[in-house]
C-alpha positions as CSV (number, residue, x, y, z in Angstrom):
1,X,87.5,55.1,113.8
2,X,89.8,55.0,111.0
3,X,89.5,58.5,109.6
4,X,93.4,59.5,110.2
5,X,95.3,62.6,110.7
6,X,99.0,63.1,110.3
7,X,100.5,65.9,112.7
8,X,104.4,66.5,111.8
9,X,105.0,69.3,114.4
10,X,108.0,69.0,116.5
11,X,107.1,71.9,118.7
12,X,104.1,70.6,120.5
13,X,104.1,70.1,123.7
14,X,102.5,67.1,125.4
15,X,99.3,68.9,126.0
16,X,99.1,70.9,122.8
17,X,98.9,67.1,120.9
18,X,96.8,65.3,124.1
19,X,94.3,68.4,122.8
20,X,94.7,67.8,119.2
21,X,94.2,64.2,119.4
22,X,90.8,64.6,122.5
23,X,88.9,66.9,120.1
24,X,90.0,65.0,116.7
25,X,88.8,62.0,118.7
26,X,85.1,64.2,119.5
27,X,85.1,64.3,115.5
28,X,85.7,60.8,114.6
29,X,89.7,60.9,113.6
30,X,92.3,59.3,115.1
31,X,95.7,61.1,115.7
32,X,99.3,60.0,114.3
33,X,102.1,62.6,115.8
34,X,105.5,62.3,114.1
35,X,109.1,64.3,114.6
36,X,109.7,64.8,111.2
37,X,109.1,64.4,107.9
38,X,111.3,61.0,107.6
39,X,109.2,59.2,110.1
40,X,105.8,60.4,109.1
41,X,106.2,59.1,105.2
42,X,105.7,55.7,105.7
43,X,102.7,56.2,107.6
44,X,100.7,58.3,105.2
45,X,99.3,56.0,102.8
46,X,95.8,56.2,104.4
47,X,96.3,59.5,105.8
48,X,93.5,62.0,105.1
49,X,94.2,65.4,106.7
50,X,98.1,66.7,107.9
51,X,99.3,69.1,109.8
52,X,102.5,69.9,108.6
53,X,105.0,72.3,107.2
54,X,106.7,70.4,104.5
55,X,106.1,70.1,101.2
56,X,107.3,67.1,101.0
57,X,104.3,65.2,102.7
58,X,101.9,66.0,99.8
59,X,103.1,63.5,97.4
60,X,103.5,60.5,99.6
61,X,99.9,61.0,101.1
62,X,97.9,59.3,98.3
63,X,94.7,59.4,100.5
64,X,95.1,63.0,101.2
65,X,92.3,65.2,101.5
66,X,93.4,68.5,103.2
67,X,96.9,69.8,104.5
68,X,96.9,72.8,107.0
69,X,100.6,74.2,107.4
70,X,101.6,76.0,110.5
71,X,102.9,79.0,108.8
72,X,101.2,81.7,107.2
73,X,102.9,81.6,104.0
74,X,101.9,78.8,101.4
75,X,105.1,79.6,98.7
76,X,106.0,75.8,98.8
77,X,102.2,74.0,98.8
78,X,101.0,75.8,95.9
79,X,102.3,73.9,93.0
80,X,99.8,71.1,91.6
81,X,102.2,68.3,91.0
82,X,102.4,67.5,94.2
83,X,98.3,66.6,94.7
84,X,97.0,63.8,94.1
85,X,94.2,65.0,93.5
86,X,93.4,68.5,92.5
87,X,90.7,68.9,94.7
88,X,92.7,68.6,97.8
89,X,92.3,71.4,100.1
90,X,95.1,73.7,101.4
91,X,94.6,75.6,104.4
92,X,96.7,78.0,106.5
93,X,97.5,79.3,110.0
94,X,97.2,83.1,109.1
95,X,95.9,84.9,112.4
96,X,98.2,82.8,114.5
97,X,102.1,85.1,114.1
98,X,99.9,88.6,114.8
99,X,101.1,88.9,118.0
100,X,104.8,88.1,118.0
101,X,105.5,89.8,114.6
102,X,104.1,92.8,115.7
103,X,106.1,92.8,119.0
104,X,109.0,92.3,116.8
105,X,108.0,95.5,114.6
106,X,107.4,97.5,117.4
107,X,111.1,96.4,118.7
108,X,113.0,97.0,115.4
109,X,111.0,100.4,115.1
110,X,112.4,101.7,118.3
111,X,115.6,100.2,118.0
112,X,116.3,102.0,114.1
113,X,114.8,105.3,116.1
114,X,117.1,105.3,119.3
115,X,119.9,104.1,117.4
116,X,120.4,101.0,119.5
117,X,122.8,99.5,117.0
118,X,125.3,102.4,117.2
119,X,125.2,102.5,120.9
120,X,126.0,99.2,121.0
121,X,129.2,99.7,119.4
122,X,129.6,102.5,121.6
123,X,129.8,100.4,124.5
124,X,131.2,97.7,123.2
125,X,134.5,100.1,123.1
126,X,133.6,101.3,126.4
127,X,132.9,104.8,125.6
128,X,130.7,107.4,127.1
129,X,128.9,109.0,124.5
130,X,125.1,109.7,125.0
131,X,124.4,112.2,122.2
132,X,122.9,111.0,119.2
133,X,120.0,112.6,117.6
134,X,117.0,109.9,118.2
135,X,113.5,109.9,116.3
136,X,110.1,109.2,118.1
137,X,107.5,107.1,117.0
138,X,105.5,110.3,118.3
139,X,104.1,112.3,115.5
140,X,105.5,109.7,112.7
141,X,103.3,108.8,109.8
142,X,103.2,105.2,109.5
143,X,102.5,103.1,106.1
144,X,101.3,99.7,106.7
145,X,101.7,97.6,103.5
146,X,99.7,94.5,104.0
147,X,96.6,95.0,106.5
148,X,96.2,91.7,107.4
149,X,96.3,90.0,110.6
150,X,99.8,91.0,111.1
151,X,99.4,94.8,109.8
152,X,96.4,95.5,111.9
153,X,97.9,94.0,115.4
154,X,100.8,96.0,114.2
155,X,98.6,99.3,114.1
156,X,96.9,98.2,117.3
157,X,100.2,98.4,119.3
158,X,102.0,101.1,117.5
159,X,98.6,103.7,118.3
160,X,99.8,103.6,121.8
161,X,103.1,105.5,120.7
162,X,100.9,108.7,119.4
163,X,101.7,108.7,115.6
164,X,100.5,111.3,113.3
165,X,98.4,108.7,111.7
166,X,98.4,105.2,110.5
167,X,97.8,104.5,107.1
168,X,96.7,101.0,105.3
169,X,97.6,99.5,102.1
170,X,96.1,96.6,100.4
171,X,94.8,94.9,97.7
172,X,91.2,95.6,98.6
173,X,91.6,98.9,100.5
174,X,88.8,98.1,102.7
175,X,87.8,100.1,105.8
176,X,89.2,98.9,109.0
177,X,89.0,101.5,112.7
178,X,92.5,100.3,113.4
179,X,93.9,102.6,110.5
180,X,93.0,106.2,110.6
181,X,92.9,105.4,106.3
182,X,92.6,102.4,103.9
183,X,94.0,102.6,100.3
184,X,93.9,100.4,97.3
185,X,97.5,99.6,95.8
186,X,96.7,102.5,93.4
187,X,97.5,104.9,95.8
188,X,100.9,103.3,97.4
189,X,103.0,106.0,95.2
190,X,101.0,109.2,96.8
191,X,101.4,108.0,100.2
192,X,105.0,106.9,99.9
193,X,106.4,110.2,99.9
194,X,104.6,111.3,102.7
195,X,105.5,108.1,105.3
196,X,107.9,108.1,107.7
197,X,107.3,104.4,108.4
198,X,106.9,102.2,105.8
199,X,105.7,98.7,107.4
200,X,105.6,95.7,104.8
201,X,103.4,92.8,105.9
202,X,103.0,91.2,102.6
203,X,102.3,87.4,100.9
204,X,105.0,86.3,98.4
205,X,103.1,86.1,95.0
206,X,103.2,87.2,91.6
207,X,101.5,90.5,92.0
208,X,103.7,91.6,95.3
209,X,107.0,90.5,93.6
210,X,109.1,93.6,94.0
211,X,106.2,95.5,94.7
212,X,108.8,98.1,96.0
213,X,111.3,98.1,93.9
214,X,114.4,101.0,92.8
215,X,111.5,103.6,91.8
216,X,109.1,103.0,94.5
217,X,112.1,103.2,96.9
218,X,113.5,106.2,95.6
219,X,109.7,107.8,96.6
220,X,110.5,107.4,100.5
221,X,111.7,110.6,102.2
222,X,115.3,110.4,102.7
223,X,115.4,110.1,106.7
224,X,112.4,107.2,106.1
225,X,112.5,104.0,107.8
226,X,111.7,100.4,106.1
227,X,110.8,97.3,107.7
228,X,109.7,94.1,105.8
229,X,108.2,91.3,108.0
230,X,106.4,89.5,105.4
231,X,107.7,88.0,102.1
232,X,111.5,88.8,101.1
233,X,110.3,88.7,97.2
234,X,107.7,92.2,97.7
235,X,111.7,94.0,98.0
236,X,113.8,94.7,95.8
237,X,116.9,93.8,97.9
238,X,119.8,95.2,95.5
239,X,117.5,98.5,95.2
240,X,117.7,99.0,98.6
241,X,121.2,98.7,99.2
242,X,122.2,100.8,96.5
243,X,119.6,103.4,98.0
244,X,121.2,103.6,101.4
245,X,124.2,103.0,100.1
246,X,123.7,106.6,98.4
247,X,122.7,107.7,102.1
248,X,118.9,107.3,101.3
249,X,117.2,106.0,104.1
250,X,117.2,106.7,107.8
251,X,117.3,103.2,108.6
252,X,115.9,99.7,107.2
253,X,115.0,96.4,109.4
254,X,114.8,93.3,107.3
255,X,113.8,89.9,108.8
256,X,113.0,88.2,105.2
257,X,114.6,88.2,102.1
258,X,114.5,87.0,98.3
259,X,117.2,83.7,99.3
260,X,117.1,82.1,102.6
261,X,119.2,81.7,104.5
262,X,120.7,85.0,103.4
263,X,124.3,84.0,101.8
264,X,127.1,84.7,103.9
265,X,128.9,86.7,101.2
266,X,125.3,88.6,101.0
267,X,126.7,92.8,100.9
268,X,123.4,93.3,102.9
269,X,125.5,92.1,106.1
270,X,127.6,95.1,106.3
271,X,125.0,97.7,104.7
272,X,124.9,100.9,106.5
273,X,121.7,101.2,108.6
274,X,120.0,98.0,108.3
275,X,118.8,95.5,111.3
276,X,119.2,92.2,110.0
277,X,117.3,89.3,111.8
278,X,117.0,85.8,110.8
279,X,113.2,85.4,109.7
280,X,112.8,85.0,113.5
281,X,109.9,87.5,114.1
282,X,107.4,84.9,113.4
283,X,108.8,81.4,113.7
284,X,107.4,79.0,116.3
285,X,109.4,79.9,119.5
286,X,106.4,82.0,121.4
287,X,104.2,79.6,123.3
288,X,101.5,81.4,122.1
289,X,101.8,81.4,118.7
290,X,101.4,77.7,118.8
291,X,98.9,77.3,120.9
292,X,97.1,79.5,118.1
293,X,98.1,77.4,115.4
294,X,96.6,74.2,117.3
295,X,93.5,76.7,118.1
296,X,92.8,77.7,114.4
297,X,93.6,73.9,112.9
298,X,91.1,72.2,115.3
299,X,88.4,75.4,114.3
300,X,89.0,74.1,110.7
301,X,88.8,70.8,111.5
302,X,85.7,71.0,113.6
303,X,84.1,72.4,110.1
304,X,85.6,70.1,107.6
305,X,84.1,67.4,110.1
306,X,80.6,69.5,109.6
307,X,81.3,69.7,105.5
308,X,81.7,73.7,105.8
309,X,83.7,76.0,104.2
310,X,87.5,76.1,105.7
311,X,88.2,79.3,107.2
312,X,91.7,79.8,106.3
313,X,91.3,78.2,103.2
314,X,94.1,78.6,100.6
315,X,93.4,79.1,96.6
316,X,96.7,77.5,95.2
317,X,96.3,79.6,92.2
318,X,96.6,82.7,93.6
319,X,99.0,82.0,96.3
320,X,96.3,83.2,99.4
């Protein structure tokens, strides 16, 4: 056995790698687990698959064949200098963050509509004031940008609130039950004035770079709420602010963004309205999402053992 793959996954537990290694094993690979990049590098001349979520693996893998990363975003695997070889494979771990990202939508959602942050303040100075107009998820019309894994679980959980309907955008606009519609990009500036909810669940790449930037913006009602989950570079950050800066915008929930981390001098930190988290809705912290990421490499790996076609396959050119 002398087929090798390099796993450089910190988060695994011990049974998460004894399961990697007992079904690469079935396959005819052996198993090298590392803590970091640093420790793996001198250990990947003969290397032919990783696991991995650094760039910086690729070029120091001569013998590379195919790298899976455990995130859904490729940004930093696409550029061809780092191959050896251009016909290296890149795979990904999209279908793995469904779940917790769209727990975390469904909790910024109702937080922006109950006003959670302002309470907070109230009681923070120990007052008693219960009054504030609240919004309902109830009879809302919600625009998913991005249909994907992470937009349909999304519409899955948020059906159970009773919108007015759910709406899908995406490049391909195909039919899907979980949506009560599916649109092409073509139609994103009808649909914008009429969405209460504006969901963005977008890859970075050329074609979504400030996909909704000052004029698409500007098309939101007025008491509309904005979250983006997906790439930071589909917003136009300084548009944004300036918009609900105006008083546009009900309320805006941002967990990615064009420069991370965000600067501390960053305005966005004390714009009216807007839920900041840390790119935290779909990191590795849930159990689960990692025992899916282990699930959907050894699913791939089980077919590149069998020469088929990787599922989550990656074209480097296009950026998905």
């Amino acid at each position: 056995m002398n087929r090798k793959i390099a796993v450089v996954l910190p988060v695994l537990s011990s049974s998460q790698r004894d399961r990697i290694a007992r079904e690469a094993a079935s396959l005819g690979f052996s198993t090298l687990f590392f803590e970091d990049t640093a420790s793996a590098i001198p250990h990947l001349s003969d290397v032919e698959i990783i696991l991995g979520q650094d760039a910086k693996l690729i070029p120091n893998a001569p013998s590379l064949r195919w790298i899976c990363t455990p995130s859904a975003g490729v940004n930093p695997y696409v550029d061809d200098s780092l191959y050896h070889s251009p016909d290296v494979l890149l795979s990904n771990s999209s279908g793995a963050y469904g779940v917790t990202i769209s727990e975390h939508i469904v909790m910024v959602t109702l937080a922006l509509m109950r006003r959670s942050s302002e309470y907070r303040e109230i009681v923070a100075e120990r007052k008693w004031i219960r009054n504030l107009t609240i919004r309902s998820i109830r009879d809302s019309r919600i625009t998913l940008l991005g249909t994907g894994d992470i937009g349909r679980k999304a519409a899955a959980r948020l059906r159970a609130f009773d919108p007015a309907c759910i709406l899908g955008v995406s490049r391909t606009g195909k039919p899907d039950p979980l949506f009560d519609h599916n649109y092409t990009l073509d139609a994103l500036d009808s649909l914008l004035p009429k969405t209460d909810v504006l969901i963005m669940s977008l890859p970075g790449t050329p074609e979504t770079t400030h996909l909704m930037n000052a004029e698409r913006l500007a098309m939101l009602p007025r008491d509309a709420y904005l979250i983006n989950v997906g790439r930071g570079t589909a917003l136009d950050e300084n548009a944004l602010e300036a918009l609900m800066r105006a008083g546009h915008l009900a309320g805006a929930a941002l967990d990615v963004f064009e420069t991370e981390p965000l600067p501390a001098d960053s305005t966005l930190w004390t714009c009216p309205r807007v839920f900041i988290t840390p790119h935290n809705a779909g990191n590795m912290t849930l159990g689960y999402t990692v025992d899916q990421i282990v699930s959907l490499f050894l699913e791939d790996l089980t077919r590149y053992a069998n020469n088929l076609p990787l599922l989550r396959q990656v074209d480097r050119r296009r950026g998905y």
